[in-house]
CHARMM internal coordinates of N, CA and C (Angstrom, degrees):
IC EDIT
DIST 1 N 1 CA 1.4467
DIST 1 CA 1 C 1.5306
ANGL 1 N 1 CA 1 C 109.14
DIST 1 C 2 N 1.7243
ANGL 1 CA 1 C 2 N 132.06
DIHE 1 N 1 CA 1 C 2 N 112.07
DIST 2 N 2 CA 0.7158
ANGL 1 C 2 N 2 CA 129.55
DIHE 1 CA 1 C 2 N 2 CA 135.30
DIST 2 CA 2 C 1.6176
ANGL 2 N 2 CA 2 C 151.91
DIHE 1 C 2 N 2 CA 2 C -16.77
DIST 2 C 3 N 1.3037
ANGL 2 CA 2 C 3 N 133.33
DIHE 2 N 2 CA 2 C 3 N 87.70
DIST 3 N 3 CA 1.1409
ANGL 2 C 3 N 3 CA 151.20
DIHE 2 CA 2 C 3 N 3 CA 173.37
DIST 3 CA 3 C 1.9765
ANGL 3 N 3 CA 3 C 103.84
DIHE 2 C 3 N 3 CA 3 C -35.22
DIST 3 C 4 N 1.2623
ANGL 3 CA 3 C 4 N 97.96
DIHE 3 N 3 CA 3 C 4 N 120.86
DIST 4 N 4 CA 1.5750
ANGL 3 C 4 N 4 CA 95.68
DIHE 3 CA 3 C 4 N 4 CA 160.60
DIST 4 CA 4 C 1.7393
ANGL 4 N 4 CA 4 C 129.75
DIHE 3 C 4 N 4 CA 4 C -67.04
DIST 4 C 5 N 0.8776
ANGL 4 CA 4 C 5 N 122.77
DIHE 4 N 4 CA 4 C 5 N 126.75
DIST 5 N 5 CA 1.7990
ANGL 4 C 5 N 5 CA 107.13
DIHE 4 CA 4 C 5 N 5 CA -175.87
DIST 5 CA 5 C 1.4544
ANGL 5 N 5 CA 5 C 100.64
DIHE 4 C 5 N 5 CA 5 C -128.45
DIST 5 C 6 N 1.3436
ANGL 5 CA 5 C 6 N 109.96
DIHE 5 N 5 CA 5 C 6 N 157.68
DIST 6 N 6 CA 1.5885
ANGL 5 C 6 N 6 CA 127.39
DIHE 5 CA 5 C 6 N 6 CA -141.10
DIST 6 CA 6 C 1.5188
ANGL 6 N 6 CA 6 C 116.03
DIHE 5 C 6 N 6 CA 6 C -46.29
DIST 6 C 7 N 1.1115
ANGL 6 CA 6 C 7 N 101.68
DIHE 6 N 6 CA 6 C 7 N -40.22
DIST 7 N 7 CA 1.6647
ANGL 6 C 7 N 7 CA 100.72
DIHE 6 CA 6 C 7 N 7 CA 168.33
DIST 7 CA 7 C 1.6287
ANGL 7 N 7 CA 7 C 116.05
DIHE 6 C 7 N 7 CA 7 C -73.07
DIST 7 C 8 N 0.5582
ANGL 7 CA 7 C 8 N 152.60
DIHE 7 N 7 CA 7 C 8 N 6.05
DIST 8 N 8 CA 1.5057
ANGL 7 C 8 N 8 CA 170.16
DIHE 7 CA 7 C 8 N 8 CA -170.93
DIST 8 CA 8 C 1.9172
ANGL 8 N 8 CA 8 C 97.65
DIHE 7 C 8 N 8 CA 8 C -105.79
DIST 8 C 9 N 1.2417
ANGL 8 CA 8 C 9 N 123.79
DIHE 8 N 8 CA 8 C 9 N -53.97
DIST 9 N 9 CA 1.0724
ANGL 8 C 9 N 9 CA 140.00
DIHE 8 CA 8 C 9 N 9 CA -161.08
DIST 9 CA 9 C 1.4078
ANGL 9 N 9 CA 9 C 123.30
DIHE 8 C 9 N 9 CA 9 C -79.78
DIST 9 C 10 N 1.7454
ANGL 9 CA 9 C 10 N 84.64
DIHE 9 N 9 CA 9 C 10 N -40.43
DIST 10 N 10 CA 1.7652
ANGL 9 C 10 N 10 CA 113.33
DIHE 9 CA 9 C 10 N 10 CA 168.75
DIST 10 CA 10 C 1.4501
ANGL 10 N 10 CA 10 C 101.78
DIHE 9 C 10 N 10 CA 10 C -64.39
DIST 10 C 11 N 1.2273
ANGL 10 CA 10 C 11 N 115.23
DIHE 10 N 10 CA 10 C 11 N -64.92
DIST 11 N 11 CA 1.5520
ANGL 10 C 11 N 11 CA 118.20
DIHE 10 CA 10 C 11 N 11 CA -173.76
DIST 11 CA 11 C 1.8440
ANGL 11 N 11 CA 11 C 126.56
DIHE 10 C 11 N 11 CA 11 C -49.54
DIST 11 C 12 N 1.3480
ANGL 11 CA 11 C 12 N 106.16
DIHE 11 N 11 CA 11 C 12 N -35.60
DIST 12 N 12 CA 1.4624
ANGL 11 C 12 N 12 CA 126.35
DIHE 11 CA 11 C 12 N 12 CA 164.20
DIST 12 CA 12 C 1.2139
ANGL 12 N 12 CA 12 C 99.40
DIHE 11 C 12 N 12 CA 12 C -50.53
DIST 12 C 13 N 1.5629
ANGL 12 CA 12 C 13 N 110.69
DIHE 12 N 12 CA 12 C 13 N -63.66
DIST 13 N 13 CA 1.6352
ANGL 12 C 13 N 13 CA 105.84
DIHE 12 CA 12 C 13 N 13 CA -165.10
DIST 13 CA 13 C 1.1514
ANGL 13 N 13 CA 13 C 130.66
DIHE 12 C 13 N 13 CA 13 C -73.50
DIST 13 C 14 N 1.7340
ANGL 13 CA 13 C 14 N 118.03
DIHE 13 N 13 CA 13 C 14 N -32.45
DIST 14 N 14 CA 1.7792
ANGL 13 C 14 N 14 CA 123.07
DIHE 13 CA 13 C 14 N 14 CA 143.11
DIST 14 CA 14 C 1.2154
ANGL 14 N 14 CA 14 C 87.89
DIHE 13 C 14 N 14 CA 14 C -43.85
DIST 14 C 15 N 1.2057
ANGL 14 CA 14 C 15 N 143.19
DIHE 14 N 14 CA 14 C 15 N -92.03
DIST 15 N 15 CA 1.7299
ANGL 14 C 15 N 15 CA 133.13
DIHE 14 CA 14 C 15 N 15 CA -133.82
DIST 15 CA 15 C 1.5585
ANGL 15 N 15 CA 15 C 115.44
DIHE 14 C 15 N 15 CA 15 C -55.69
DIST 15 C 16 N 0.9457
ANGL 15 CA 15 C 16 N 99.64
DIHE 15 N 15 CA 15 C 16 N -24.53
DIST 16 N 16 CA 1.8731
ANGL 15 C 16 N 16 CA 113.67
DIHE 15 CA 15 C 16 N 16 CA 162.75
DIST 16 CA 16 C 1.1235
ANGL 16 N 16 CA 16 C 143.63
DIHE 15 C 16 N 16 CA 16 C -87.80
DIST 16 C 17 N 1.6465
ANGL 16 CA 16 C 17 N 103.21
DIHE 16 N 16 CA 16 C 17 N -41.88
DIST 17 N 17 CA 1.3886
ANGL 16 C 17 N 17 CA 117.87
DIHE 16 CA 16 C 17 N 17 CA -177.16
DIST 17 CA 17 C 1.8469
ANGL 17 N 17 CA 17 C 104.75
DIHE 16 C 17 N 17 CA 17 C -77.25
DIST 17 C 18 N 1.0519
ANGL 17 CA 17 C 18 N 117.08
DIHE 17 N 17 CA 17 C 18 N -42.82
DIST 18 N 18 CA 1.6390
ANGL 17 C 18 N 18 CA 105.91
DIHE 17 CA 17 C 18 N 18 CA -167.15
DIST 18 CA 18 C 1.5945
ANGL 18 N 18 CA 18 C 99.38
DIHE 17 C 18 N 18 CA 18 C -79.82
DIST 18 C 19 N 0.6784
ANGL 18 CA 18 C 19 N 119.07
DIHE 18 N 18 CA 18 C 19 N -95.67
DIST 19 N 19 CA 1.9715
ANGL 18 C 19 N 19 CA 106.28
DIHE 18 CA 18 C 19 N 19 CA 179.27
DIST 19 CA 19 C 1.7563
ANGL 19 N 19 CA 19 C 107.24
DIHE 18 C 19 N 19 CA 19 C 6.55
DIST 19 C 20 N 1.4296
ANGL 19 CA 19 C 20 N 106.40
DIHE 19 N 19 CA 19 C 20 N -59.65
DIST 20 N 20 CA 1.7689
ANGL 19 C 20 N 20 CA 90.31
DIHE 19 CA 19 C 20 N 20 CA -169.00
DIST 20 CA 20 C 1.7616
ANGL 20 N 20 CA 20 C 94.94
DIHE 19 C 20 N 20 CA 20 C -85.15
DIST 20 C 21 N 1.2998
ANGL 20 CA 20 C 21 N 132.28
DIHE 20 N 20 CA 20 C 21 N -27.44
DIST 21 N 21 CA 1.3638
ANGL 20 C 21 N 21 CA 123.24
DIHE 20 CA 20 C 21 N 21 CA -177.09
DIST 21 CA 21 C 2.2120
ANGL 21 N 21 CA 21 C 91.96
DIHE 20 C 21 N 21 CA 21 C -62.03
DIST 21 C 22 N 0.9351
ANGL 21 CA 21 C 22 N 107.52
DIHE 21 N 21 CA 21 C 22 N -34.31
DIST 22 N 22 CA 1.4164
ANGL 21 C 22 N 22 CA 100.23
DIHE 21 CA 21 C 22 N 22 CA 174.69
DIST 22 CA 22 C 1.2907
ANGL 22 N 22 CA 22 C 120.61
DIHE 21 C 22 N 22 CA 22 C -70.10
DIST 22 C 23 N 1.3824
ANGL 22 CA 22 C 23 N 130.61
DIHE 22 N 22 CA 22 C 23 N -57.82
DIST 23 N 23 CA 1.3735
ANGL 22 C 23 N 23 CA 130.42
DIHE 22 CA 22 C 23 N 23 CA 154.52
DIST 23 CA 23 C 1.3550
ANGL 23 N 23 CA 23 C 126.31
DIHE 22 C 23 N 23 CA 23 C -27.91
DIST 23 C 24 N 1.2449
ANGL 23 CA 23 C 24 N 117.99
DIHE 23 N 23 CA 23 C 24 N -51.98
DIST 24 N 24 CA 1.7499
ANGL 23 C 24 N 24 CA 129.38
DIHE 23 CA 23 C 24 N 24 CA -178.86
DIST 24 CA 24 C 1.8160
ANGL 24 N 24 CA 24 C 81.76
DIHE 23 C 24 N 24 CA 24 C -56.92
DIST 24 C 25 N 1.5312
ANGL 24 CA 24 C 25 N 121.52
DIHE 24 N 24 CA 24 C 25 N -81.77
DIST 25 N 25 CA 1.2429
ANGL 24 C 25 N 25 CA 100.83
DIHE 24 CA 24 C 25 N 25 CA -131.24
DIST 25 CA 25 C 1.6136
ANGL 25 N 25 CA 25 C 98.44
DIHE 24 C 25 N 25 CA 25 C -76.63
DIST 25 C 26 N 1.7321
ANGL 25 CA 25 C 26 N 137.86
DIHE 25 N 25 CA 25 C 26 N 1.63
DIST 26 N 26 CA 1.2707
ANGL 25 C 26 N 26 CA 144.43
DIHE 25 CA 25 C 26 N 26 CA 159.54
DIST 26 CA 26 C 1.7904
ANGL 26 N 26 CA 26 C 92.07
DIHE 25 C 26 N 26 CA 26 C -37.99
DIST 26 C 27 N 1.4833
ANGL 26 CA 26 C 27 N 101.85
DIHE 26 N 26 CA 26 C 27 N -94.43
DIST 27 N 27 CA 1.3864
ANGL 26 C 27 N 27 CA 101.51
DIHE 26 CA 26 C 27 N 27 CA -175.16
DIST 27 CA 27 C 1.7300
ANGL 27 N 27 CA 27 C 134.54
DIHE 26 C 27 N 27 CA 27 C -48.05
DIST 27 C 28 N 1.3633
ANGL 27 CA 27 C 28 N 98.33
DIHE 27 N 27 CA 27 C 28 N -10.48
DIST 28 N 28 CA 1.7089
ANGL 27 C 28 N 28 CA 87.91
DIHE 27 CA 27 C 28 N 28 CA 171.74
DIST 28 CA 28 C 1.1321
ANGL 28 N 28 CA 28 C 111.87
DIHE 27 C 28 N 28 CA 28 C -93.52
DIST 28 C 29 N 1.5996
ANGL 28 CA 28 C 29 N 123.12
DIHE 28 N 28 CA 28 C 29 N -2.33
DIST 29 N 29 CA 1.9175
ANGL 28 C 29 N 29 CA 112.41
DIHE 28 CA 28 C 29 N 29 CA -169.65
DIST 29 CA 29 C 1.3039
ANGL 29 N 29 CA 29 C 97.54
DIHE 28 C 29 N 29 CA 29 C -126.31
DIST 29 C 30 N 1.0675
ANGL 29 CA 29 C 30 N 97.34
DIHE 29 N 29 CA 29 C 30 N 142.38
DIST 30 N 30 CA 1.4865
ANGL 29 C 30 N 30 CA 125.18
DIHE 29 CA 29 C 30 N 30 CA 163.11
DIST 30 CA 30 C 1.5341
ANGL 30 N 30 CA 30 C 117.12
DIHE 29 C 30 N 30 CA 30 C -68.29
DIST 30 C 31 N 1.6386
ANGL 30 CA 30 C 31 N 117.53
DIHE 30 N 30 CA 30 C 31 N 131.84
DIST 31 N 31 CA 0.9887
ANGL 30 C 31 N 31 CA 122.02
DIHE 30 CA 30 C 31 N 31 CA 158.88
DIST 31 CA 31 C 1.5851
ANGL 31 N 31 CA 31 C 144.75
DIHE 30 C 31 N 31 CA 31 C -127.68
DIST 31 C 32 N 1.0981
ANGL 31 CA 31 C 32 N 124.35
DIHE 31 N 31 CA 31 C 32 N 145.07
DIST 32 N 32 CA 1.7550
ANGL 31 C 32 N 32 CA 126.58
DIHE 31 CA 31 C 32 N 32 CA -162.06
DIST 32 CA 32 C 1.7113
ANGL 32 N 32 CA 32 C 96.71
DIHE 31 C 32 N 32 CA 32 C -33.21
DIST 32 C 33 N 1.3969
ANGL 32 CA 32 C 33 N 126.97
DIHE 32 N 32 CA 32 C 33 N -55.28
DIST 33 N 33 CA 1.3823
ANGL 32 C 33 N 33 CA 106.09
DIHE 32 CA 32 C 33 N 33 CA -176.10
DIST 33 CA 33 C 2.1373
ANGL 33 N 33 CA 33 C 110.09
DIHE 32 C 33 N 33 CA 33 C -111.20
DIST 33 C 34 N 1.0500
ANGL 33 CA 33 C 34 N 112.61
DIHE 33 N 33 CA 33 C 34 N 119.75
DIST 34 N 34 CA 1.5242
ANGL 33 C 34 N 34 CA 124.92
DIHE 33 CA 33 C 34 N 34 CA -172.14
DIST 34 CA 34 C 1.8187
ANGL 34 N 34 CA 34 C 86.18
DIHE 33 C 34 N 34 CA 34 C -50.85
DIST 34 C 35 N 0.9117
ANGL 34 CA 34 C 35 N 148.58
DIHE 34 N 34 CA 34 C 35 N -36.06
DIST 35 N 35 CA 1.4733
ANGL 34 C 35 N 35 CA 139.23
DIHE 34 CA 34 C 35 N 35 CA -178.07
DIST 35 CA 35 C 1.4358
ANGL 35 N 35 CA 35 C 118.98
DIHE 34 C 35 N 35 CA 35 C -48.69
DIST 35 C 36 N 1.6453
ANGL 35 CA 35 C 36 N 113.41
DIHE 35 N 35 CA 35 C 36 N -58.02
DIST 36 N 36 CA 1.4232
ANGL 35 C 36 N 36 CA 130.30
DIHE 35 CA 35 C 36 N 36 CA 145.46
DIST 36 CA 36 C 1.0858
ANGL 36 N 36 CA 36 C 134.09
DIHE 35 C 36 N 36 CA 36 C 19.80
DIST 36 C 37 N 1.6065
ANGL 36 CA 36 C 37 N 95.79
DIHE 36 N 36 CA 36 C 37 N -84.78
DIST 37 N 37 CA 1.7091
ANGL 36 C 37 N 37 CA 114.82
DIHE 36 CA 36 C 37 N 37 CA 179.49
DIST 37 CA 37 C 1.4553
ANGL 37 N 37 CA 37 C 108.29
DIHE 36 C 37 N 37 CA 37 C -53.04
DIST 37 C 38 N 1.5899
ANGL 37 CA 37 C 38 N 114.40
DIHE 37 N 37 CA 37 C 38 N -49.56
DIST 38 N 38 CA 1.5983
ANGL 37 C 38 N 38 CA 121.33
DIHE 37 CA 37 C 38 N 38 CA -170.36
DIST 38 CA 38 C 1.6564
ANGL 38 N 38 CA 38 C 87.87
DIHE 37 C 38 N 38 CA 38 C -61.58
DIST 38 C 39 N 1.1473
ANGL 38 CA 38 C 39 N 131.15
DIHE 38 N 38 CA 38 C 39 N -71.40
DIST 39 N 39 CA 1.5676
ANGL 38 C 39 N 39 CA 118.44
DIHE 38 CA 38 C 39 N 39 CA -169.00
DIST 39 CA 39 C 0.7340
ANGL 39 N 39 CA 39 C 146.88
DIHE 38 C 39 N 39 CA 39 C -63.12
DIST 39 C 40 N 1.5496
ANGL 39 CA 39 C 40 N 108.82
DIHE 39 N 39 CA 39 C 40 N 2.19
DIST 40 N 40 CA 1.6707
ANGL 39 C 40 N 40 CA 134.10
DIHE 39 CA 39 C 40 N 40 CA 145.06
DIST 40 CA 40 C 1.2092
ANGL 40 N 40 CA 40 C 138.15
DIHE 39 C 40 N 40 CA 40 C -82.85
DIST 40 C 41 N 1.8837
ANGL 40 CA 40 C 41 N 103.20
DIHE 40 N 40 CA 40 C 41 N -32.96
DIST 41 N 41 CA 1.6940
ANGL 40 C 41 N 41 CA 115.05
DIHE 40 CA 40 C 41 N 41 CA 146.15
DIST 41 CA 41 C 1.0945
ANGL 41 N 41 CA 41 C 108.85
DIHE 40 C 41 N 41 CA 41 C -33.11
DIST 41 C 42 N 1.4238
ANGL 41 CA 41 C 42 N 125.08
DIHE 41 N 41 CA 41 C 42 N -69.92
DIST 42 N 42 CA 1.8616
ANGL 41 C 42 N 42 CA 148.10
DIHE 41 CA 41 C 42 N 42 CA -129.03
DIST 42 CA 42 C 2.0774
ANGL 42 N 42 CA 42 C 82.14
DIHE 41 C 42 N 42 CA 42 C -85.22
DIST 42 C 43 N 1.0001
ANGL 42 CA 42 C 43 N 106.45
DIHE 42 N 42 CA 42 C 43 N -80.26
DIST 43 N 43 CA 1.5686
ANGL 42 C 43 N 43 CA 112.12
DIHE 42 CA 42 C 43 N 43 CA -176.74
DIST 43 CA 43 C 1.6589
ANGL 43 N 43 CA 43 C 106.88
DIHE 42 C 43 N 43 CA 43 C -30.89
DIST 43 C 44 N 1.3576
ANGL 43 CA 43 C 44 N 112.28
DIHE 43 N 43 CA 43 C 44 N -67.62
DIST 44 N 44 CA 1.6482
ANGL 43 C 44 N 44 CA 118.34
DIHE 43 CA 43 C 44 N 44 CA -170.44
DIST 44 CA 44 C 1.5528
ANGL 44 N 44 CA 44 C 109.89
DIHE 43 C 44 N 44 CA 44 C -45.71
DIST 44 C 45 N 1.8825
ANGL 44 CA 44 C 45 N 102.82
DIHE 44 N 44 CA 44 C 45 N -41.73
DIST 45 N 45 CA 1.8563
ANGL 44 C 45 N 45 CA 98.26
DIHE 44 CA 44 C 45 N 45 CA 179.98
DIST 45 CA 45 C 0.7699
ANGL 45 N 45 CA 45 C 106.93
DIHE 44 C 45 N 45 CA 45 C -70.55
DIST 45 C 46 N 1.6656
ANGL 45 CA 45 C 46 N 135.80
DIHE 45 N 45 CA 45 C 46 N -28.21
DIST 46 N 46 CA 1.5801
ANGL 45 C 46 N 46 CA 106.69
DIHE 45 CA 45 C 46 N 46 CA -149.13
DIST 46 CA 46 C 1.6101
ANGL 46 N 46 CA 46 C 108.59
DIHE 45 C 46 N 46 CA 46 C -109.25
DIST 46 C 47 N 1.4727
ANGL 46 CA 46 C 47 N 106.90
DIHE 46 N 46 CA 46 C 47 N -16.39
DIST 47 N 47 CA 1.5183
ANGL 46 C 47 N 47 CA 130.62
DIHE 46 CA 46 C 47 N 47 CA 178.56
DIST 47 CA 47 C 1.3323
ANGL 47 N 47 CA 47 C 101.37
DIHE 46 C 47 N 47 CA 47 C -100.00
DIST 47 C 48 N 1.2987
ANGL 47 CA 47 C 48 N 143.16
DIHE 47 N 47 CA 47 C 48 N 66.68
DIST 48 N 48 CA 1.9842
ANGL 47 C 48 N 48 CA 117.15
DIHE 47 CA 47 C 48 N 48 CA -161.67
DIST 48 CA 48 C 1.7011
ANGL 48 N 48 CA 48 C 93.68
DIHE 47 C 48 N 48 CA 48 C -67.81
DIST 48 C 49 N 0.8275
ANGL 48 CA 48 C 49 N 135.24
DIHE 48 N 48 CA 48 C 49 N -74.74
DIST 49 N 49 CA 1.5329
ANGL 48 C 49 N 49 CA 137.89
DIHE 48 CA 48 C 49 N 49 CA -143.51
DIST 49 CA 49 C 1.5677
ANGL 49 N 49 CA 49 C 98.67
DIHE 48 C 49 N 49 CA 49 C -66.27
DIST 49 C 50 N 1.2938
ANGL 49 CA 49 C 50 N 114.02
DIHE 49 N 49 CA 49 C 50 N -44.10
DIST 50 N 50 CA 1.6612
ANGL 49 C 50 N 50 CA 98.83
DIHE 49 CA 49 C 50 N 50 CA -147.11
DIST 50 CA 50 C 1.8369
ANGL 50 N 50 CA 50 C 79.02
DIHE 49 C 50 N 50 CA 50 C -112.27
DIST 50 C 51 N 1.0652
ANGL 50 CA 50 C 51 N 112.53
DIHE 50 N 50 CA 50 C 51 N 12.55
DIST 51 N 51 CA 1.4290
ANGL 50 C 51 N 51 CA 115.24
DIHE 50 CA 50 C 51 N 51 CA 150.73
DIST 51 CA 51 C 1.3217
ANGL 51 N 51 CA 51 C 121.28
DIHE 50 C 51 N 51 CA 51 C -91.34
DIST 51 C 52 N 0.9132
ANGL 51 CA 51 C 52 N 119.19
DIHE 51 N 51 CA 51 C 52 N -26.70
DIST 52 N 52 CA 1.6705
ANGL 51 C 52 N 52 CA 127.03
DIHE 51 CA 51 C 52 N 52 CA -171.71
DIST 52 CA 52 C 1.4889
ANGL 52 N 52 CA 52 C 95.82
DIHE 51 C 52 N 52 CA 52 C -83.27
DIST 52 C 53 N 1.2391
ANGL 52 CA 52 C 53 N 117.70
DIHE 52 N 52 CA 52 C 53 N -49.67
DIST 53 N 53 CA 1.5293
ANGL 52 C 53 N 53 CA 130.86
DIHE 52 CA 52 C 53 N 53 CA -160.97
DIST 53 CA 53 C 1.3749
ANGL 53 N 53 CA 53 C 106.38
DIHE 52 C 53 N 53 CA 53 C -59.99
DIST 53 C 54 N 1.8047
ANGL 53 CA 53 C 54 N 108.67
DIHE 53 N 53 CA 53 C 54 N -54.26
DIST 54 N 54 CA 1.2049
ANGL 53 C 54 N 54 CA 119.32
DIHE 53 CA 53 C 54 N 54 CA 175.89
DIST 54 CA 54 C 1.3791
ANGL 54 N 54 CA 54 C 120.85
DIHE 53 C 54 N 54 CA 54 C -51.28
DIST 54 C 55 N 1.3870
ANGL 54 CA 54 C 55 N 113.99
DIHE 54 N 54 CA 54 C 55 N -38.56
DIST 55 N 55 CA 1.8758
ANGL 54 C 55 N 55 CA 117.59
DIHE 54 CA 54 C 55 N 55 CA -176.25
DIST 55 CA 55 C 1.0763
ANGL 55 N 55 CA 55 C 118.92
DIHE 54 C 55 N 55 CA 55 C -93.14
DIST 55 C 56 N 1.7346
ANGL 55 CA 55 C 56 N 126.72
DIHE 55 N 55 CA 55 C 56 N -8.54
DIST 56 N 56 CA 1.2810
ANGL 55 C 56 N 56 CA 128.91
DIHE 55 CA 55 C 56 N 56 CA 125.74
DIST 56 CA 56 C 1.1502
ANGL 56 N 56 CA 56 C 146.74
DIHE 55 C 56 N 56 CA 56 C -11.11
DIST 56 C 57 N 1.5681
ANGL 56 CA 56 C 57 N 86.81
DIHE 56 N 56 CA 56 C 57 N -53.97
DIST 57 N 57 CA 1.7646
ANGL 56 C 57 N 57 CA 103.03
DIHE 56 CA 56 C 57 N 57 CA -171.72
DIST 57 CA 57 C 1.5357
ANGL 57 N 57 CA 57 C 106.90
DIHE 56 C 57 N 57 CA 57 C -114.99
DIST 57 C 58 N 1.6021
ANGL 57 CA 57 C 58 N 110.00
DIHE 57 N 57 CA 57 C 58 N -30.07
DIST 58 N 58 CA 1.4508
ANGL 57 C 58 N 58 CA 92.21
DIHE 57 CA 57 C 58 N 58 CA 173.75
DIST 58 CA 58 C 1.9438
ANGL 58 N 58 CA 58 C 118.82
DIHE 57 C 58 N 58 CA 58 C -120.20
DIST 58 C 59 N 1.4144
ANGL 58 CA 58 C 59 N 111.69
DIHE 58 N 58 CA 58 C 59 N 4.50
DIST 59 N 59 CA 1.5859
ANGL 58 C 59 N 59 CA 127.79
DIHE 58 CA 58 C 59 N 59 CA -164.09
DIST 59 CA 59 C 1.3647
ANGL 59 N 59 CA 59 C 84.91
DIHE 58 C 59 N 59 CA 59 C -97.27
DIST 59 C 60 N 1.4106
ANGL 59 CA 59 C 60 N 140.49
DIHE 59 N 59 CA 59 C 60 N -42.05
DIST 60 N 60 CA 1.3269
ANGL 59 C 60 N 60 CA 129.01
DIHE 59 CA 59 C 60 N 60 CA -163.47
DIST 60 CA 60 C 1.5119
ANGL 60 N 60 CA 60 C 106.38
DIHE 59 C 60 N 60 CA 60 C -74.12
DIST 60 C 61 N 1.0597
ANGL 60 CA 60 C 61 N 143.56
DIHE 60 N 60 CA 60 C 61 N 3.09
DIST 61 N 61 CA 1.4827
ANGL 60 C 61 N 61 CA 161.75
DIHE 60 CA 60 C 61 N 61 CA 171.43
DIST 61 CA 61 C 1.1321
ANGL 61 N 61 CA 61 C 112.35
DIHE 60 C 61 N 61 CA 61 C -87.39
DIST 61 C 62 N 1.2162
ANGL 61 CA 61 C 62 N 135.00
DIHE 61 N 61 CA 61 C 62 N -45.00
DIST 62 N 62 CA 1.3830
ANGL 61 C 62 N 62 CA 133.55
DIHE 61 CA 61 C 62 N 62 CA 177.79
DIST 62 CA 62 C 1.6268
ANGL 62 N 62 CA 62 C 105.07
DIHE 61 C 62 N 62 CA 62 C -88.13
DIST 62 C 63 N 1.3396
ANGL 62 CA 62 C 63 N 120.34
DIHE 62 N 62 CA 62 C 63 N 13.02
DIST 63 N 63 CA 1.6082
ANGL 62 C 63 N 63 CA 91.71
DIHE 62 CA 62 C 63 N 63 CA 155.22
DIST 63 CA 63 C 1.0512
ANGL 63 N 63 CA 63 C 121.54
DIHE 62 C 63 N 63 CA 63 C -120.07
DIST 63 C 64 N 1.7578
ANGL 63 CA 63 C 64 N 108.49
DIHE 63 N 63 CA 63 C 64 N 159.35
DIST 64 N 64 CA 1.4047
ANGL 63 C 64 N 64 CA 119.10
DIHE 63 CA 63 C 64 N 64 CA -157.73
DIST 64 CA 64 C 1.6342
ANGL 64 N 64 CA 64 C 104.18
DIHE 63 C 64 N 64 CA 64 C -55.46
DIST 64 C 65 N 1.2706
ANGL 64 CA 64 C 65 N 102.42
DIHE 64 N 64 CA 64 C 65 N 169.17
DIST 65 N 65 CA 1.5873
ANGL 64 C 65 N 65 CA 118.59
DIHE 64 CA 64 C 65 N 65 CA -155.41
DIST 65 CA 65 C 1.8073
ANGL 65 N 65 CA 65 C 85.19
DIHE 64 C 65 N 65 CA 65 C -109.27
DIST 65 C 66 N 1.7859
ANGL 65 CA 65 C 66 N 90.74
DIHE 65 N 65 CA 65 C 66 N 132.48
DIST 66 N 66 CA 1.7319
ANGL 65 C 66 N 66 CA 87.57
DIHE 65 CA 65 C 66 N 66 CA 179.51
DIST 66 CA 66 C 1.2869
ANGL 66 N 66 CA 66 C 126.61
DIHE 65 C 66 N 66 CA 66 C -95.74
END
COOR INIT
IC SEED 1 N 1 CA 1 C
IC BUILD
């Protein structure tokens, strides 16, 4: 059995960590249309990476301004 080594480890944890760092802040913000959030839920599970990536760059725009 092969040992994981640090890049291996790094990559797990991008591959994990942004999807739920995306989820957390999905559900804590509010956005201009309540439809939104669900289609950023739905996108982030089923796409994780290039879902996360995407609402990054374009989901953080559609929420309301505090």
């Amino acid at each position: 059995m092969e040992n994981f080594g640090f890049l291996e480890w790094l990559i797990i944890f991008i591959v994990v960590a942004i999807p739920i760092i995306a989820l957390i802040d999905i559900l804590k913000s509010d956005f201009t249309k309540s439809v939104n959030k669900i289609v950023w839920i739905i996108v982030v599970l089923f796409i994780p990476i290039l879902g996360s990536i995407l609402y990054f760059v374009i989901g953080k725009k559609q929420k309301k301004s505090q």
